[in-house]
C-alpha positions in Angstrom: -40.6 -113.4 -223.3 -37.0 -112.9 -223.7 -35.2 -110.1 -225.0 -33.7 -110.1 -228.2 -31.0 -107.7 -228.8 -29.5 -107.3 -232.8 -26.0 -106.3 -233.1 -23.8 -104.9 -235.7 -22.0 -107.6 -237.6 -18.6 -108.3 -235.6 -16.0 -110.6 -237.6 -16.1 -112.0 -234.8 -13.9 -115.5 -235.5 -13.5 -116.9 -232.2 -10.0 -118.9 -231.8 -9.2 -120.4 -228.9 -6.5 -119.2 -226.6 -3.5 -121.0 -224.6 -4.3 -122.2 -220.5 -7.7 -120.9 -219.9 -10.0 -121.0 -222.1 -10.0 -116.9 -222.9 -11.4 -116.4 -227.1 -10.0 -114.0 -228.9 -11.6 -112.2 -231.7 -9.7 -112.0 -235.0 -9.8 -107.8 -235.0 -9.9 -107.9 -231.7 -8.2 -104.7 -231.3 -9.4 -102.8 -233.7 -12.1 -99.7 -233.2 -15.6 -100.1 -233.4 -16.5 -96.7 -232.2 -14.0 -93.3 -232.7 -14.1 -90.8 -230.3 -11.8 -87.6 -229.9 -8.0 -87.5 -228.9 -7.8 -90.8 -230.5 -9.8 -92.7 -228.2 -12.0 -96.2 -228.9 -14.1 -99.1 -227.7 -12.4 -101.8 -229.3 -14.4 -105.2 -230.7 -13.4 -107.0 -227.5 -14.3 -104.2 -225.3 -17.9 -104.7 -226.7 -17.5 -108.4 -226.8 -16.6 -108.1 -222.8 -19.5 -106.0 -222.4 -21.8 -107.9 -224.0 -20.5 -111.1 -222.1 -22.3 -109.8 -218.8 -25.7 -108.6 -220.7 -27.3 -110.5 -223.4 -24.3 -112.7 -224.7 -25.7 -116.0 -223.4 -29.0 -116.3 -224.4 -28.2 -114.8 -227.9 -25.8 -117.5 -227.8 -27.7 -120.3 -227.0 -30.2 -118.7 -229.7 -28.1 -119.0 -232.2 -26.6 -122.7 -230.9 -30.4 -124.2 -230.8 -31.3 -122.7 -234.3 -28.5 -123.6 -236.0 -29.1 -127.6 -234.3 -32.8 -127.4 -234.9 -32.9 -126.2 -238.1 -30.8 -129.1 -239.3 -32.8 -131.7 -236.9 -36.4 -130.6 -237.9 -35.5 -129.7 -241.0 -39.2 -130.8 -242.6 -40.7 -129.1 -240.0 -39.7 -125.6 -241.0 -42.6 -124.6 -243.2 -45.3 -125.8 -240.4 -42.7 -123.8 -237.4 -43.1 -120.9 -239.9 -47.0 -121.7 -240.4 -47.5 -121.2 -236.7 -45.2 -118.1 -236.1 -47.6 -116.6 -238.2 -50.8 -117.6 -237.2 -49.3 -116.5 -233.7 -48.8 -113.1 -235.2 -51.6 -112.7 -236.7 -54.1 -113.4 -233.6 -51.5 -110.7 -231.8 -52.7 -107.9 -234.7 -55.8 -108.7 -234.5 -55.8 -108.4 -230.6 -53.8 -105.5 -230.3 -54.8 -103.8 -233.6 -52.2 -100.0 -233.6 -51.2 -101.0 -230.2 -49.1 -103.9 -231.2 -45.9 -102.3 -231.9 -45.7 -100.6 -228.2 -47.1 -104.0 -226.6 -43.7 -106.1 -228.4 -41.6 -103.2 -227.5 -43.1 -103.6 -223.8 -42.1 -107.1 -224.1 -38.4 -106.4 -225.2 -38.9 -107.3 -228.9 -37.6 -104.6 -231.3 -39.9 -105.7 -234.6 -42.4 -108.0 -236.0 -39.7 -110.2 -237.5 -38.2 -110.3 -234.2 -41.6 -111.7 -232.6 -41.7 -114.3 -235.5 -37.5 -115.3 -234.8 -38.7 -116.0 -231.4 -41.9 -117.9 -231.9 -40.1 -120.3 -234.5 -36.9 -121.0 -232.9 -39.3 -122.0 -229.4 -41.8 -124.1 -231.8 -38.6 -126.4 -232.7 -37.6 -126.6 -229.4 -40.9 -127.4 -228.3 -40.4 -130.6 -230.4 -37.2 -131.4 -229.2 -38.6 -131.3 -226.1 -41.4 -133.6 -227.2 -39.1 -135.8 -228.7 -36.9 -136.2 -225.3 -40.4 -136.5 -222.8 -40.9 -139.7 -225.7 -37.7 -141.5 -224.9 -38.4 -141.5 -220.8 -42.0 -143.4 -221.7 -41.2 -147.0 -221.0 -42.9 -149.7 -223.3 -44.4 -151.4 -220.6 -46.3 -147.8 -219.9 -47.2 -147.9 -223.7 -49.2 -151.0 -223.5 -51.0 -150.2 -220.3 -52.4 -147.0 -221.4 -53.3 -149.2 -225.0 -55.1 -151.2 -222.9 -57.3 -149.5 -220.6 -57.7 -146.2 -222.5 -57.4 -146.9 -226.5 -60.9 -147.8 -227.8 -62.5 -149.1 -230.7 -64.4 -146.8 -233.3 -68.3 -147.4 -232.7 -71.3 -146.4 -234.6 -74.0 -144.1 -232.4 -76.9 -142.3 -233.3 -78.6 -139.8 -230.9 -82.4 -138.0 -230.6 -81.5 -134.0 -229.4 -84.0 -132.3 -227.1 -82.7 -129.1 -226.7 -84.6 -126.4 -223.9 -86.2 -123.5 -226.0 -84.1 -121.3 -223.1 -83.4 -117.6 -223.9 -82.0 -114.7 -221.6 -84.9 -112.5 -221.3 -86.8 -115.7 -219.9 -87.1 -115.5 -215.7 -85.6 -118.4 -214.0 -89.0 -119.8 -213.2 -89.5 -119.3 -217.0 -86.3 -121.2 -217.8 -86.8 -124.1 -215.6 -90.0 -124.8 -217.3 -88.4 -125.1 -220.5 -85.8 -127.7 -219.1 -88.9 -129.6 -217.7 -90.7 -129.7 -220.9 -87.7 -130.4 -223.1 -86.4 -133.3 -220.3 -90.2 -134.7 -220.3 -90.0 -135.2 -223.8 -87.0 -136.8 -224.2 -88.3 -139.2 -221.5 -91.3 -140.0 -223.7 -88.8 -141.0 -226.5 -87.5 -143.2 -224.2 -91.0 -144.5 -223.0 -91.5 -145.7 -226.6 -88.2 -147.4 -227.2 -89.2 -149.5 -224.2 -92.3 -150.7 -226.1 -90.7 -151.5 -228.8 -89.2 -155.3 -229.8 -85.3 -155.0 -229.6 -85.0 -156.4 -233.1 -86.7 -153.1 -234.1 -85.1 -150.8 -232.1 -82.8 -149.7 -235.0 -85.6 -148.4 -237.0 -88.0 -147.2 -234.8 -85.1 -145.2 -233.4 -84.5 -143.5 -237.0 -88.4 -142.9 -236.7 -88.4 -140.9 -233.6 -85.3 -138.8 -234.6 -87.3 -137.8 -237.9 -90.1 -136.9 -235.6 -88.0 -135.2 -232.3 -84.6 -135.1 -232.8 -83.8 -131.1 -233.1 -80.5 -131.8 -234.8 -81.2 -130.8 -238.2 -77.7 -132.1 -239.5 -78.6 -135.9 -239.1 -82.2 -136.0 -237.9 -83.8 -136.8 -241.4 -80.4 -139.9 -241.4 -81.9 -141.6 -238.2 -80.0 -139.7 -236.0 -76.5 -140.9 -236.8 -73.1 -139.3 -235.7 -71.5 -141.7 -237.5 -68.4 -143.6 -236.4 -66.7 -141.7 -233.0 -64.1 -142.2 -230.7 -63.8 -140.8 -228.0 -61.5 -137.5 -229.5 -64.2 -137.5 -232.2 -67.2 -135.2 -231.2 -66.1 -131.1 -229.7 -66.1 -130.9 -225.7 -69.9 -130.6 -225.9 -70.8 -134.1 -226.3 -68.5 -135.7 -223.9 -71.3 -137.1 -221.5 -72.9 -138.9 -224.6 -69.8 -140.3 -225.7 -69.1 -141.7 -222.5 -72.6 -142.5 -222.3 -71.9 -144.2 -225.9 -69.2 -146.8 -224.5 -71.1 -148.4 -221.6 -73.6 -149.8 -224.2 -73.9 -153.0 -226.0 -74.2 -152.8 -229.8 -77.9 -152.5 -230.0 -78.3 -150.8 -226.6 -79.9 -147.8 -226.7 -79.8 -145.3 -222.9 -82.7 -145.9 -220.6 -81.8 -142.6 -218.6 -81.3 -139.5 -220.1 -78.2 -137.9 -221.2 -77.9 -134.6 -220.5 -75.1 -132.2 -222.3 -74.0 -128.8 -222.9 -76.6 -128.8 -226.2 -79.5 -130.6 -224.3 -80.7 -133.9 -223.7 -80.3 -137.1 -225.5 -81.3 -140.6 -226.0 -78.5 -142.5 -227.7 -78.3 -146.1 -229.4 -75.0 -148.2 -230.6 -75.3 -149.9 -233.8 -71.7 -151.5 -234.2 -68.3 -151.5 -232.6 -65.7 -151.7 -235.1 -62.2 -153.3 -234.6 -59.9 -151.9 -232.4 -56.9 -150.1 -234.3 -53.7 -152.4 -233.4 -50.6 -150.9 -231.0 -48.5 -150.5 -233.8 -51.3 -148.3 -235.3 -51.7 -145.6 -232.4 -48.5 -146.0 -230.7 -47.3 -142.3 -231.9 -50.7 -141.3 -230.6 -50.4 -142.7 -227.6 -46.5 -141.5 -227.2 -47.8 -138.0 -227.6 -50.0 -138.2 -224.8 -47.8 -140.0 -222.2 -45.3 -137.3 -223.0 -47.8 -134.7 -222.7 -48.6 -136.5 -219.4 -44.8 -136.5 -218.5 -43.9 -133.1 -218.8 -47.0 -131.8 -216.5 -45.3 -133.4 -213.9 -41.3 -133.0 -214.9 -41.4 -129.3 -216.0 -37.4 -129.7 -215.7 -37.9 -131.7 -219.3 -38.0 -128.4 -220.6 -34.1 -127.9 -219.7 -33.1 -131.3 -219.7 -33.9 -131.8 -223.3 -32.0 -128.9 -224.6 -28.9 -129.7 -222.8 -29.1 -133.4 -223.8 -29.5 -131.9 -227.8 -27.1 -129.4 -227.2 -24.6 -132.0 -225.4 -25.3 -134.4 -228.3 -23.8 -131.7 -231.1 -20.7 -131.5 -229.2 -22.2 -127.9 -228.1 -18.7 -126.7 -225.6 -18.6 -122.9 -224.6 -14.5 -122.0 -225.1 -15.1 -118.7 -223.0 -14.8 -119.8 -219.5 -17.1 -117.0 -218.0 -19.8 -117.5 -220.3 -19.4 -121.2 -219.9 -19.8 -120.3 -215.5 -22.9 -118.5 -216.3 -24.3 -121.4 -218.5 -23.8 -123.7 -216.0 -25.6 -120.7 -213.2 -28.3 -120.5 -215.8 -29.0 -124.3 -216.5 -28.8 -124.8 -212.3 -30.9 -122.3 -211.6 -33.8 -123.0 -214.7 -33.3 -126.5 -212.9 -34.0 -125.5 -209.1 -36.7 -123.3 -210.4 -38.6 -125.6 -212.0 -38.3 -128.3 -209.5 -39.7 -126.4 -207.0 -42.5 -125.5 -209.4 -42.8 -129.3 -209.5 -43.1 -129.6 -206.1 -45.4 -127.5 -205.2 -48.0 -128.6 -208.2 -47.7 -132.1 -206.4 -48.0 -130.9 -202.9 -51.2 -128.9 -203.9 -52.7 -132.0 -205.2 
């Protein structure tokens, strides 16, 4: 985390000065602090000092806000949503110990914390925004094509092992046989049945087995899915799910993080049209991009920042901008690098 540094109010109007590029501030000369015999540390004295400290990235704090704020506009109330949500998991992690854990990070109070966490969730959208413009159409289509899928309609019987940690593992493995065995047996009696009665002799067994008391007593059904649909838990069956035919129902078992399952597709519905998941499909291929070009991150605020006529007039602070964006830049290609070379 960065450090955040609040400073007295400064007048500071900067005007721009004759030859090089050297501000000026309009009481430039006049006494901030008083000491004896008459002596003082004048506004540009500080302004000098700050200039080698914390001057830039305050700077380029207060650039990006002022641009994002008038970019992102409607997304100020969900920025501020998350800041606090952010902040509240942090008291509830760190409980009395949060104030010295934010000083430990160089923030100086709460409302500091939240500055910081909205002013990076609008850049984190501008960033989004500029990883969407690299993704060619042609890399739109081809990810619509082989990984966009219809909705289907699946319904599942759930064995799940009557497992529990005081059991040994001799104990435990018996309880995976004896659920996996009966599942099997479900199976056994789908294969004796006609396939034009699969459908409800399936919504039989799951009355009789299925041990998912949500949607046992509705034949089994998880209704229409997707494959974002169901929590991480059920990813086998859902893969499971789209290699069947509607009708199909699993001849092996499927085994998940929940149990094991027998599943049968009723109906695949049509699949949603490009223009309908294109955004969706945007946000993952820019996902995608920046897990491989971490120098998005940079490149996106100097593009927004280059596209608001953003020009530093103080030619030191304008030397270490262009340190500062070089070095964010090596760094980060070298992080690049390395992620691909381990690979």
């Amino acid at each position: 985390m960065k450090k955040k540094i609040i400073v007295l109010a400064l007048c500071v109007l900067l005007i721009s000065g004759c030859g090089s590029k050297i501000p000026k501030l309009s009481n430039g000369d006049e006494a901030v602090v008083t000491l004896k015999d008459g002596q003082k540390i004048s506004v540009n004295e500080l302004y000098d000092s700050m200039k080698n400290t914390y001057a830039l990235q305050n700077l380029l704090d207060l650039v990006d806000k002022k641009i994002l704020d008038e970019k992102y506009s409607d997304k100020a109330e969900e920025a501020n949503t998350s800041a606090d949500t952010t902040i509240q998991t942090l008291e509830q992690y760190y409980g009395d110990n949060l104030e010295s854990y934010l000083q430990s990070q160089g923030f100086t109070s709460i409302d500091d914390v939240k500055a910081y966490l909205y002013l990076n969730y609008l850049r984190n959208l501008a960033v989004e925004d500029y990883c969407k413009d690299q993704i060619k159409d042609k890399e739109v289509k081809e990810y619509y094509e082989k990984e966009i899928k219809p909705d289907i309609v699946v319904s599942h019987i759930l064995i799940t092992p009557n497992v529990t940690d005081d059991m040994t593992d001799e104990e435990k493995e018996a309880a995976e046989k004896e659920a996996k065995d009966k599942i099997n047996s479900v199976i056994a009696e789908l294969k004796k049945t006609d396939s034009k009665n699969v459908a409800t002799k399936f919504a039989e067994l799951a009355k009789q087995y299925s041990m998912d008391e949500t949607n046992k007593d509705k034949g089994g059904s998880l209704g229409t899915i997707n494959t974002d649909t169901l929590s991480d838990e059920y990813d086998e069956l859902v893969t499971a799910a789209y290699k069947l035919k509607d009708g199909e129902y699993s001849k092996d078992v499927i085994e998940t993080e929940i149990g094991y399952h027998v599943i049968l597709r009723t109906e695949t519905k049509e699949k949603a049209s490009l223009d309908e998941v294109r955004d969706t499909i945007l946000t993952e291929l820019a996902s995608e991009y920046i897990s491989t070009h971490s120098v998005a991150q940079i490149e996106a605020l100097q593009k927004l920042r280059k596209d608001n006529d953003f020009e530093i007039v103080d030619d030191e602070l304008q030397a270490q901008y262009a340190t500062y964006i070089q070095n964010q830049l090596t760094e980060l290609q070298n992080a690049d690098k390395e992620a691909a070379e381990a690979k």
